[in-house]
SERO-4910 file (N, C-alpha, C, O; in steps of 0.05 Angstrom, whole numbers):
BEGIN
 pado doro    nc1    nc2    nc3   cac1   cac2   cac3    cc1    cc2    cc3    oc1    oc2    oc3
  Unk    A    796    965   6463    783    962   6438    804    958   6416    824    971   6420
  Unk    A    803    947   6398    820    938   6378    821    960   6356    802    973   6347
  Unk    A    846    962   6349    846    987   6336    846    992   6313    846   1014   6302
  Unk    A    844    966   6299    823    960   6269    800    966   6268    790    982   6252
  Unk    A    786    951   6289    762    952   6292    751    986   6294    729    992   6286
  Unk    A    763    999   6302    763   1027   6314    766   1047   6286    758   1070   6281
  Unk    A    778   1033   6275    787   1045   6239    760   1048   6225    747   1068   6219
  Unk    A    757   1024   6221    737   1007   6207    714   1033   6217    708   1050   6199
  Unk    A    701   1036   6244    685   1046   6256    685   1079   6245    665   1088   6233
  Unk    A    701   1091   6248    713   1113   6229    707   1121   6202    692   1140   6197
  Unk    A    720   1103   6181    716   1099   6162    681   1100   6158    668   1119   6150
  Unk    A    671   1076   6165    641   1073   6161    634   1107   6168    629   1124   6151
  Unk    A    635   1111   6194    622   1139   6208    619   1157   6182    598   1167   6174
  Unk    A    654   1163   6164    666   1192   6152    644   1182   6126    630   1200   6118
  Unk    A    639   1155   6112    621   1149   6094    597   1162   6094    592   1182   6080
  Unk    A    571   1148   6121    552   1161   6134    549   1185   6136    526   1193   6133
  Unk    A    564   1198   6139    567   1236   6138    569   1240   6107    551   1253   6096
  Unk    A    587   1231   6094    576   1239   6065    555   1231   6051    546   1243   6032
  Unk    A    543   1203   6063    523   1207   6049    500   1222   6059    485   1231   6042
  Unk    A    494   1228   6088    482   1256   6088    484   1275   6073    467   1284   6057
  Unk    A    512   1284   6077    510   1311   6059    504   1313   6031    504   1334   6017
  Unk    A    500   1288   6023    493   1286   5991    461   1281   5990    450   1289   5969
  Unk    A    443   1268   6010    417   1262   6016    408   1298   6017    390   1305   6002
  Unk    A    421   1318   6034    410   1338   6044    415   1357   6011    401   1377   6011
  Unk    A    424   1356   5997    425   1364   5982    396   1368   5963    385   1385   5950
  Unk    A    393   1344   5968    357   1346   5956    329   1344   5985    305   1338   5981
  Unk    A    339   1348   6005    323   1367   6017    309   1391   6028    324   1405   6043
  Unk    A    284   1401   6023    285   1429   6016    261   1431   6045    246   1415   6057
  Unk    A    267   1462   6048    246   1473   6066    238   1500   6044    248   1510   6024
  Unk    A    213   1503   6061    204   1526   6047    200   1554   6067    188   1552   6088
  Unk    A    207   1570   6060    206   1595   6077    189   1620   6068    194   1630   6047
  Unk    A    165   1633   6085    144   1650   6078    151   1684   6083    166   1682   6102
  Unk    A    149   1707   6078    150   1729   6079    128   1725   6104    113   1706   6108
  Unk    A    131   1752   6120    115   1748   6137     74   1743   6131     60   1727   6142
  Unk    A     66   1764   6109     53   1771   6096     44   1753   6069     27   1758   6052
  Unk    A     63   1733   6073     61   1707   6046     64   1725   6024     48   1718   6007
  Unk    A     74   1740   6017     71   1754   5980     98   1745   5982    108   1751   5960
  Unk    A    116   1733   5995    144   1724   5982    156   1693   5998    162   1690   6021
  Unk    A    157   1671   5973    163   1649   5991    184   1633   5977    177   1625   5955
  Unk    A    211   1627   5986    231   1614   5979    228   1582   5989    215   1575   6009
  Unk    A    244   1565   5970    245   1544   5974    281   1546   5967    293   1555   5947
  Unk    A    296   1527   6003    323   1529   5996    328   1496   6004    312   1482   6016
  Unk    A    353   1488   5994    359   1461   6001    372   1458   6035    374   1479   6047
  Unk    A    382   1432   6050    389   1439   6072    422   1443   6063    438   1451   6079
  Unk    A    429   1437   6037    453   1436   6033    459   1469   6029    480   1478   6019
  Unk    A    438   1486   6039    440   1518   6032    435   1526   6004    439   1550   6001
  Unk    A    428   1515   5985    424   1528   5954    388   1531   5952    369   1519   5963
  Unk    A    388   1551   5931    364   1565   5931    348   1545   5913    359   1539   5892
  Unk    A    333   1539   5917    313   1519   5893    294   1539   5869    290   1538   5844
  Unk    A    284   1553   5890    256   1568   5887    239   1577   5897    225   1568   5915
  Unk    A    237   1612   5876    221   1633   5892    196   1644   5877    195   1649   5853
  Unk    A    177   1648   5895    156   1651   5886    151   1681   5900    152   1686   5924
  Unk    A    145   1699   5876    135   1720   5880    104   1738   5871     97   1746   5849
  Unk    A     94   1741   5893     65   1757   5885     67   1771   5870     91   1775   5869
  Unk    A     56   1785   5853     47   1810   5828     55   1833   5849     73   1850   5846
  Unk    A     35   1829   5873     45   1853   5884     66   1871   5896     67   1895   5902
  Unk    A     84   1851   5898    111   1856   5906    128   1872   5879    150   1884   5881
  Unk    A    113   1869   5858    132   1869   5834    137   1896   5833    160   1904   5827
  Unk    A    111   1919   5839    105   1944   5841    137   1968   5855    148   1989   5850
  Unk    A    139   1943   5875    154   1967   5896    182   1952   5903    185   1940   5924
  Unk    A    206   1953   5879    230   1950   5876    249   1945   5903    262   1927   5913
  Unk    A    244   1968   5907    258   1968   5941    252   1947   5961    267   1936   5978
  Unk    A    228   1945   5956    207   1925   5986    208   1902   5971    206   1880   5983
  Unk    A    212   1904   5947    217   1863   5936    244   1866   5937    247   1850   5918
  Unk    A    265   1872   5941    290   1864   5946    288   1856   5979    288   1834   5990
  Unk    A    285   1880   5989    282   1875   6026    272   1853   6038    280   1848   6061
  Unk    A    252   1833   6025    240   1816   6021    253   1793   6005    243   1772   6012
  Unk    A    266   1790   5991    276   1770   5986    309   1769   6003    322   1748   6006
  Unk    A    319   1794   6012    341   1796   6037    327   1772   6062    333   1748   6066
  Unk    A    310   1788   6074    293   1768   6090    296   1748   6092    312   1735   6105
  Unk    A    275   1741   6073    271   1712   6071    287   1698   6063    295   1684   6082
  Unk    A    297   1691   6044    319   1685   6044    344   1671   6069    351   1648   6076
  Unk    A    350   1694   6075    371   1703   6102    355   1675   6121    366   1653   6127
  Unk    A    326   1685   6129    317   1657   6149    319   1637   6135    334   1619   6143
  Unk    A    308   1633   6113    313   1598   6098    334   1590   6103    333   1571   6118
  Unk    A    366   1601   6093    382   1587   6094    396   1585   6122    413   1568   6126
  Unk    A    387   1604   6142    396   1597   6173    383   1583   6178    392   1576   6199
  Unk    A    359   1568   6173    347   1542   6184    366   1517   6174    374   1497   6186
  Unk    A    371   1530   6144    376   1497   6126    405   1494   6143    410   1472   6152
  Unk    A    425   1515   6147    438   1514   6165    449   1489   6180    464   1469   6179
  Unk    A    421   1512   6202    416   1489   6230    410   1463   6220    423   1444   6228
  Unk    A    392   1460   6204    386   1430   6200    409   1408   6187    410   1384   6189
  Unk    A    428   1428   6176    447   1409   6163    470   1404   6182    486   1386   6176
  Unk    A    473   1420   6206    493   1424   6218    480   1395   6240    496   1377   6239
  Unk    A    464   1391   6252    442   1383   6262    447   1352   6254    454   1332   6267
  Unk    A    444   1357   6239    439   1329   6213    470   1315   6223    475   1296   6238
  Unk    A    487   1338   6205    513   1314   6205    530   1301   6240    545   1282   6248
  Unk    A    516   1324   6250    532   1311   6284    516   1292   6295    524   1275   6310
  Unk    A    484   1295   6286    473   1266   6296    481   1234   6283    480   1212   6294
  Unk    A    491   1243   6247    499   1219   6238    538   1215   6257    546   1195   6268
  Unk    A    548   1234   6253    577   1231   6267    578   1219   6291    594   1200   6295
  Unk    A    560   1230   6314    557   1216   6336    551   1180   6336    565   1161   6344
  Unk    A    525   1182   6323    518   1145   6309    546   1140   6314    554   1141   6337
  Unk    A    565   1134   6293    587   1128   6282    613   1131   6302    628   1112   6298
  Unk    A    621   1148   6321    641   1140   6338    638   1123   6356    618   1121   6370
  Unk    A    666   1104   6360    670   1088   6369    677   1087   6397    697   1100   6404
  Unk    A    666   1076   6410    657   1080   6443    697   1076   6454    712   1057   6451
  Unk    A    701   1096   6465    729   1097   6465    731   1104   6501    727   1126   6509
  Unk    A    737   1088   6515    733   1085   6544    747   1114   6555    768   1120   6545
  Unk    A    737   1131   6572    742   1157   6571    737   1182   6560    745   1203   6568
  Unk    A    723   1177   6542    723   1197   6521    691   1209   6526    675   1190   6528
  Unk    A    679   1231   6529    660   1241   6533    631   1235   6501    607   1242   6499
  Unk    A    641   1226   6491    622   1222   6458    592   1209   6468    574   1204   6452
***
């Protein structure tokens, strides 16, 4: 394989991956308390968008912190996985078939 060509291939790929990570930035999941009285919305780029909290959570200090620990904690281990997810399926796309090489 020509080893311009192989550059070139590279180059494009390392582009592709950033513009993922700039696309995931404005993609959001939303994550529920088990009980729904507490629901985060986080990006896949890991940042918090927005949380919505019941009245009744407001009562008991302790249990709305524990609760936004939670939830929380799962939102952003999904957005995580999804971003981690994300950029090796675009990286993979993008390498260049290199005779030998397990990719």
């Amino acid at each position: 394989m020509d080893m311009m060509k192989m550059l070139g291939q590279l180059q494009e790929s390392q582009q592709k991956i950033q513009n993922a990570k700039e696309a995931m930035k404005n993609e959001f999941l939303d994550e529920k308390s088990s009980d729904n009285l507490l629901e985060v919305k986080v990006s896949k780029a890991g940042r918090v968008k927005e949380i919505k909290i019941d009245d009744e959570l407001l009562e008991d200090k302790e249990q709305l912190v524990d609760y936004l620990i939670l939830t929380l904690n799962k939102a952003l281990e999904k957005a995580q996985n999804q971003y981690d997810e994300e950029l090796e399926r675009v990286a993979r796309q993008g390498m260049p078939q290199i005779p030998g090489m397990p990719f």
